[in-house]
C-alpha positions as CSV (number, residue, x, y, z in Angstrom):
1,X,146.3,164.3,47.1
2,X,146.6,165.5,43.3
3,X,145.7,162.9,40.5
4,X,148.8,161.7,39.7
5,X,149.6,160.6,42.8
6,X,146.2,158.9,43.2
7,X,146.8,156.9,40.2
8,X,150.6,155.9,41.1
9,X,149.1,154.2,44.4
10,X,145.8,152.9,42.9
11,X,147.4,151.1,39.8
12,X,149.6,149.0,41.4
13,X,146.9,147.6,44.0
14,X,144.7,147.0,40.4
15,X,147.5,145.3,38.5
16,X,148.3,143.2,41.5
17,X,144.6,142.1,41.8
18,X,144.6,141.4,38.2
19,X,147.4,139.6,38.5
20,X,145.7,137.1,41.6
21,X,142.6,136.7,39.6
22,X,143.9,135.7,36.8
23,X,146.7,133.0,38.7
24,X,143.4,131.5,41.2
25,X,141.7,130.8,37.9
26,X,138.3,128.5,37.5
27,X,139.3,126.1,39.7
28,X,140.3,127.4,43.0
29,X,138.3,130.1,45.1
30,X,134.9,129.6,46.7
31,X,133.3,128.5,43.7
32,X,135.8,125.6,42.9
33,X,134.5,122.4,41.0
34,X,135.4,119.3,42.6
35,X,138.3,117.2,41.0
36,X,138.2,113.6,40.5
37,X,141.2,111.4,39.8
38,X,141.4,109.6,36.4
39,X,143.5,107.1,34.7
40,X,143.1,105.8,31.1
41,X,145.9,103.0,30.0
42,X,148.1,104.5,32.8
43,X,147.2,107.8,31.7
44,X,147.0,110.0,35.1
45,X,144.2,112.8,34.5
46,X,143.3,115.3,37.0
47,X,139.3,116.5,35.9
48,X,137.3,119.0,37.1
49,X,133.5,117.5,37.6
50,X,130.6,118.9,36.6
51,X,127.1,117.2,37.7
52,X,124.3,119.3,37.9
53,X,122.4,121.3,34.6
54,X,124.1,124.0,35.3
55,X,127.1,122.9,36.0
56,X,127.3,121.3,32.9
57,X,125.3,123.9,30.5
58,X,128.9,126.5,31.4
59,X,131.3,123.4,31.0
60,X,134.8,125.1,29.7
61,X,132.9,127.9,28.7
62,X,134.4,131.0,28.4
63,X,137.9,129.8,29.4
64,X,141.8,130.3,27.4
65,X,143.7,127.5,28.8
66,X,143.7,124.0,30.2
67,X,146.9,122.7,32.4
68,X,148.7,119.4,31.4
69,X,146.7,116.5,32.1
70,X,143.2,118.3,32.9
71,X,140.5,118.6,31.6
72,X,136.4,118.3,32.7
73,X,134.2,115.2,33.3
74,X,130.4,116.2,33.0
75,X,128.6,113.5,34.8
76,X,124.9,113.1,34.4
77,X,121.8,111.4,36.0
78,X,121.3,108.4,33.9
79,X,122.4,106.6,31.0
80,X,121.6,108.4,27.1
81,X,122.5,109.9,24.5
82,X,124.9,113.0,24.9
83,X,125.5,115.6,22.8
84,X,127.9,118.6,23.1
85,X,128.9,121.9,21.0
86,X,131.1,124.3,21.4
87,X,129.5,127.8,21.7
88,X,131.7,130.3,23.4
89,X,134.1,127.8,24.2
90,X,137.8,129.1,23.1
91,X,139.9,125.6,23.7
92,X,140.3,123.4,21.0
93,X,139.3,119.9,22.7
94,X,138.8,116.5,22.4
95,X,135.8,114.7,24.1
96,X,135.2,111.4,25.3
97,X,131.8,109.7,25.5
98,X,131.7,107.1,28.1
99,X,129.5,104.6,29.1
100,X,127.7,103.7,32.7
101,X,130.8,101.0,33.0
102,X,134.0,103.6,32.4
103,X,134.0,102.3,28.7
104,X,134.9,105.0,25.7
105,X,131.8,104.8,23.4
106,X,133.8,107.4,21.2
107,X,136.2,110.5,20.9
108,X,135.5,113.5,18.8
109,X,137.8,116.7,18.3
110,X,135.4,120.2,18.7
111,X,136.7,123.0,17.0
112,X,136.2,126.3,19.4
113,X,133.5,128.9,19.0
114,X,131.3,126.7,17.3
115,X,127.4,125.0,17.2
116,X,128.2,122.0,15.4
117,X,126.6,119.2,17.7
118,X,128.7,116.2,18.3
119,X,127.2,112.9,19.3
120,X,127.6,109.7,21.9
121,X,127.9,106.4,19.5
122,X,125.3,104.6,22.9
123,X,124.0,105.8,25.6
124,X,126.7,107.7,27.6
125,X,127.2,108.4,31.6
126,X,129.8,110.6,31.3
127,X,132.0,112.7,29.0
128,X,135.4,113.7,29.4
129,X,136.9,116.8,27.6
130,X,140.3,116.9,27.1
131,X,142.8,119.5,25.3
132,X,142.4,118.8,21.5
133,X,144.3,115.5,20.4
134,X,145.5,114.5,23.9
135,X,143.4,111.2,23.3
136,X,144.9,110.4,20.2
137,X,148.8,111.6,21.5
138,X,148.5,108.8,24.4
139,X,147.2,106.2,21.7
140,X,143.7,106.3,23.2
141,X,140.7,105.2,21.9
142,X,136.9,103.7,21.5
143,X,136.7,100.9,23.8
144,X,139.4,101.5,26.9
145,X,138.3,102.4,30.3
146,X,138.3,105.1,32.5
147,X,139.5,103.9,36.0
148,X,138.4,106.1,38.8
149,X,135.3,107.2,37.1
150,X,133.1,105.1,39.6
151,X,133.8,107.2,42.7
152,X,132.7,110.6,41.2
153,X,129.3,111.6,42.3
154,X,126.5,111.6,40.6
């Protein structure tokens, strides 16, 4: 077998397994995250959940895209101040601080690739990222609750 027909067989077989990587994405395949069912104010989110250090430390690292109604929920082990940044993260996005109770402590939009820390206003349980400005595009805010949240492990 000459060269050019090695490559005529091999590039298709690449270019299709390109093609499946790239369409299982982060959430599907052996190392899928778990999804938890969300609804703010009749909002319907699907989020991925992230609960351990690690887990959370690779967040929507690293990633291009979200779909339509997802985003991530990092959960953690107790109650305190949360902070997050945005290194090597390429998604504009909008996070949610929330409290032990499913209540919105605050919302701040994170501009992508950067280290500028941005804070819980209380001690937070949980914070919910979110394409940049979908919070504000469904009118919500500080103070709503996130139902569903209190069945996601922790």
């Amino acid at each position: 077998m000459n060269l050019a027909s090695l490559v005529r067989r091999i590039v298709p077989l690449l270019a299709f397994a390109a093609m499946s990587f790239a369409a299982a994405g982060p959430a599907q395949g052996a190392g899928a995250l778990p999804t938890a069912a969300l609804t703010i104010n009749g909002q319907k989110i699907v989020a991925e959940v992230v609960s351990t250090p690690d887990e959370r430390a690779t967040g929507l690292m690293n990633r291009f895209s979200l779909p339509q109604d997802h985003g991530m929920l990092f959960v953690f082990e107790r109650p305190e101040p949360l902070g997050f940044w945005m290194k090597n993260t390429f998604i504009p996005l909008s996070i949610a601080f929330i409290d032990a109770g499913g209540r919105i402590l605050n919302i701040e939009d994170m501009a992508p690739q950067t280290e500028t820390t941005h804070w819980s206003k209380g001690a937070g349980l949980y914070a919910l990222e979110m394409r940049k400005g979908w919070f504000v595009e469904r009118g919500i805010k500080a103070g709503d609750r996130v139902e569903g949240i209190g069945g996601v492990r922790k």
